[in-house]
VEXGU-257999 format. One record per residue: residue in three letters; x, y, z of N, C-alpha, C, O in turn. Coordinates in steps of 0.001 Angstrom, whole numbers, padded with zeros to 6 digits. Last residue first. Layout:
# VEXGU-257999
residu_nu_nv_nw_cau_cav_caw_cu_cv_cw_ou_ov_ow
ALA_X_Y_Z_X_Y_Z_X_Y_Z_X_Y_Z
...
# end
This chain:
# VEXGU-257999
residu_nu_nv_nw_cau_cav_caw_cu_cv_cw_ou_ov_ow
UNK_-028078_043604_-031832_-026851_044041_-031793_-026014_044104_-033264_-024851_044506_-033296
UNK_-031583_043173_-032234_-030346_042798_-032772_-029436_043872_-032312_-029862_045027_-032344
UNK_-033518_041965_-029188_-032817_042699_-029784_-031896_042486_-030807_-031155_041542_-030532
UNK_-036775_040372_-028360_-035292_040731_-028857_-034908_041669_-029374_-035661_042372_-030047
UNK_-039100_040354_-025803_-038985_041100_-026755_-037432_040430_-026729_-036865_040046_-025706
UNK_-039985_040358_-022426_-040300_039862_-023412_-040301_040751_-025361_-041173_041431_-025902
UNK_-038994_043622_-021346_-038772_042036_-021163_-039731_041989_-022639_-040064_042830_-023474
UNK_-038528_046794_-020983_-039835_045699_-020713_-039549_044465_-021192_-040602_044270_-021798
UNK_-035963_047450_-021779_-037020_047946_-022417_-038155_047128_-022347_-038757_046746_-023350
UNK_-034408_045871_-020478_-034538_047521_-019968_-035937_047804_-020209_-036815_048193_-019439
UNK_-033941_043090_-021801_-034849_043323_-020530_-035069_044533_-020106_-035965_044589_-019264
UNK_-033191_044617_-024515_-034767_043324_-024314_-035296_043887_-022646_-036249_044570_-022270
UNK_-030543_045433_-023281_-031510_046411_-023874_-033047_045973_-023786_-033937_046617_-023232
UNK_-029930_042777_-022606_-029611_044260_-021507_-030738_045281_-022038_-031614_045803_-021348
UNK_-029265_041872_-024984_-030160_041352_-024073_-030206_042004_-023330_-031380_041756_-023054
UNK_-027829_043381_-025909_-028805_043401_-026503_-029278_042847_-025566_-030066_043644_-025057
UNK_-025220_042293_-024491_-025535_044126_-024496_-027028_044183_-024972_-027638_045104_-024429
UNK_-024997_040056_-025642_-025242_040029_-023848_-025618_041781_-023875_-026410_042245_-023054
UNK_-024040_040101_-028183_-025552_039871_-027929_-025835_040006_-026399_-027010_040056_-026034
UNK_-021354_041268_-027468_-022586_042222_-028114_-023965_041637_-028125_-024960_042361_-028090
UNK_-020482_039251_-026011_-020648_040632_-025637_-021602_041227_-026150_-022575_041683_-025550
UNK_-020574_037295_-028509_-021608_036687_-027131_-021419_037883_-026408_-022456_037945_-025747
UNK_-018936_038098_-030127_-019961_038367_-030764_-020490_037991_-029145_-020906_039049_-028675
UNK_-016384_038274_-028469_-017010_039754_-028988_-018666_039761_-029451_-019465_040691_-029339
UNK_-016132_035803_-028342_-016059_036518_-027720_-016716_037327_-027498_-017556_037389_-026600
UNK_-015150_035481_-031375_-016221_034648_-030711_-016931_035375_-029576_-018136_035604_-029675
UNK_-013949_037529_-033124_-013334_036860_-032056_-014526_036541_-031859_-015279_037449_-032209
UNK_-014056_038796_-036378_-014741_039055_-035255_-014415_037795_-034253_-014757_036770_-034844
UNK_-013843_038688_-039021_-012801_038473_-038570_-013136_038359_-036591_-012361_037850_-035781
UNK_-016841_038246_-039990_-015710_037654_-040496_-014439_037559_-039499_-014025_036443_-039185
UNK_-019165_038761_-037188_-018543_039315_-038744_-017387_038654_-039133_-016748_038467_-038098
UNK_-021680_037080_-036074_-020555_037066_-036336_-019806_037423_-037223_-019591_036645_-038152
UNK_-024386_038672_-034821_-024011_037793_-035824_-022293_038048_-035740_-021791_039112_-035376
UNK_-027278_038676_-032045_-025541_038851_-033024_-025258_037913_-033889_-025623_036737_-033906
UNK_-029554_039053_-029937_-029273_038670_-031251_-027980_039226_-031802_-027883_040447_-031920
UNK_-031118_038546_-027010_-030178_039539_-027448_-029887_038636_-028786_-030011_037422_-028629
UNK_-034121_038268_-025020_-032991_037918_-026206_-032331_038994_-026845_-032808_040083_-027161
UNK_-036462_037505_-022764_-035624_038762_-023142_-034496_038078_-024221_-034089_037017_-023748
UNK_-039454_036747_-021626_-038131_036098_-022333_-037378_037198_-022622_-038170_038132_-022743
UNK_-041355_035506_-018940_-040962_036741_-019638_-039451_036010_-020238_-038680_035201_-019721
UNK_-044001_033299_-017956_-042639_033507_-018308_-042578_034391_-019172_-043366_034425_-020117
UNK_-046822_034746_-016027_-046606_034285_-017363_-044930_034441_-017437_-044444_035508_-017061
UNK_-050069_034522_-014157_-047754_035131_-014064_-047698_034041_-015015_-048204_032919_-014989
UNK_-052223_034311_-013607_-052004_035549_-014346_-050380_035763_-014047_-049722_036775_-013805
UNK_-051826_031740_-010796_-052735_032727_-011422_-052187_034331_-012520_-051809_035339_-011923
UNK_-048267_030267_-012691_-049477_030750_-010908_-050754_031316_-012017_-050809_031368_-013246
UNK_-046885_030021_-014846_-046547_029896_-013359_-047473_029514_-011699_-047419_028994_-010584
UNK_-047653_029366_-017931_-048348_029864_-016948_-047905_029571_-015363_-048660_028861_-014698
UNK_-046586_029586_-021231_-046637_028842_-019758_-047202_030033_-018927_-047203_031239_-019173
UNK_-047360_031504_-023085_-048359_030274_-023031_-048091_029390_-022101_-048878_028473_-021869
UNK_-045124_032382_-023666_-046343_033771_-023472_-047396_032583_-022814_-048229_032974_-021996
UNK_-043068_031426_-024617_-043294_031999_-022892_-044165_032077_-022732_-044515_031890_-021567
UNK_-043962_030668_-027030_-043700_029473_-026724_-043693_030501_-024814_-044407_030041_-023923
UNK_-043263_033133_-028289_-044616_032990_-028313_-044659_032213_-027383_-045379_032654_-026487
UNK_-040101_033962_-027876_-040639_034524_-027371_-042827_034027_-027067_-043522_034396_-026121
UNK_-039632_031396_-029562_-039698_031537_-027661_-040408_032247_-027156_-041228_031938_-026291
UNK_-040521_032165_-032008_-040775_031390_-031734_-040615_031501_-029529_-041442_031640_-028628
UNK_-039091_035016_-032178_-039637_035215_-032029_-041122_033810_-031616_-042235_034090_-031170
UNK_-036231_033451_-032397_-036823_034559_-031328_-038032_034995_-031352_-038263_035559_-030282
UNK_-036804_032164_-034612_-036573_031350_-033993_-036801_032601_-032461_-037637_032330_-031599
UNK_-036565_034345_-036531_-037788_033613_-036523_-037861_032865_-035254_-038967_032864_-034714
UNK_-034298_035356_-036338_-035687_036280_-035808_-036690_035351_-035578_-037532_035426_-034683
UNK_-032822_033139_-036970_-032747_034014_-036073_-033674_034619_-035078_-033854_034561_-033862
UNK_-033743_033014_-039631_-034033_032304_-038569_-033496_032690_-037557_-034318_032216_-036773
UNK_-032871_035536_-040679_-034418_035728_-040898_-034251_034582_-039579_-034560_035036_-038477
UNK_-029622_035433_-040450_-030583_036342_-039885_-032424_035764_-039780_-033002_035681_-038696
UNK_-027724_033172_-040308_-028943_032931_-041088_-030112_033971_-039674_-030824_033655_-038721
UNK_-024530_033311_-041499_-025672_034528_-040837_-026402_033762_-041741_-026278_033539_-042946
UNK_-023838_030215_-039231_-023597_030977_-040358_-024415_031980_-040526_-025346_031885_-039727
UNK_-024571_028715_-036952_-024017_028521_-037516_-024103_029248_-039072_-024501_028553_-040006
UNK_-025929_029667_-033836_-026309_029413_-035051_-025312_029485_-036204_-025184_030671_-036508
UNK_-026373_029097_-030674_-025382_029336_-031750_-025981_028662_-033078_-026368_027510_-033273
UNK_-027670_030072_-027906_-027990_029211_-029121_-027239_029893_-029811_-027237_031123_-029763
UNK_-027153_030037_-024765_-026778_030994_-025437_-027425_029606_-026802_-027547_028416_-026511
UNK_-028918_031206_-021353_-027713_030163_-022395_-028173_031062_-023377_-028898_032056_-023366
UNK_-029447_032695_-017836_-029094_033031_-019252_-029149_031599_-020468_-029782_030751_-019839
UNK_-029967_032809_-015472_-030915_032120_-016371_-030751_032140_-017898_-031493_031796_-018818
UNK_-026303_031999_-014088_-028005_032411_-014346_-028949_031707_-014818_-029053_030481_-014782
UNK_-024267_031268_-016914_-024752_031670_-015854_-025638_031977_-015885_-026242_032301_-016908
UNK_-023667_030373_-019633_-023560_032220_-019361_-023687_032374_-017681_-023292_033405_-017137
UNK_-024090_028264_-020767_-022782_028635_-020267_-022299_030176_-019580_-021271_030759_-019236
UNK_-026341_026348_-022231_-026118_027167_-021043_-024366_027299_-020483_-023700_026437_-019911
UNK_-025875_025828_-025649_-025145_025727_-024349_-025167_026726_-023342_-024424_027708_-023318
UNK_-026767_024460_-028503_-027432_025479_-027644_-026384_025102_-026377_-026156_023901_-026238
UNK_-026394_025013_-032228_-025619_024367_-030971_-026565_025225_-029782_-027014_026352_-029994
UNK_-027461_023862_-035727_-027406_024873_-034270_-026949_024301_-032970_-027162_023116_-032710
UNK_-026908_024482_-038740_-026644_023737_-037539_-026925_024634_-036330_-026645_025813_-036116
# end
């Protein structure tokens, strides 16, 4: 199942994925990330995507996991944009 809810502010939202399904995850980040590369703003300005990736450990507060992917996304955009991170 997946839930998506801008709730972060900004340009941020967040997609919740319902149980560790790592590979879609990646897959699905690395889907946006292609899906930016191919709008086109103006002459040669292309949407940049940055993603942060977490999974939820068993006892782990909700909370905690949308911190640690907001830290990864910190890292995506440091380290030149377009790109994810796992946390």
């Amino acid at each position: 199942m997946l839930w998506l809810k801008p709730f972060l502010g900004g340009e941020e939202f967040a997609i919740y994925l319902f149980g560790d399904h790592r590979p879609k995850a990646c897959d699905l980040s690395e889907q946006l990330l292609s899906l930016a590369h191919i709008i086109e703003l103006a002459a040669n300005r292309t949407v940049s995507v940055s993603i942060g990736v977490s999974f939820k450990a068993s006892e782990e507060a909700f909370n905690e996991v949308v911190k640690r992917a907001d830290q990864a996304l910190y890292k995506a955009k440091n380290s030149g944009r377009s790109q994810y991170y796992i946390a």
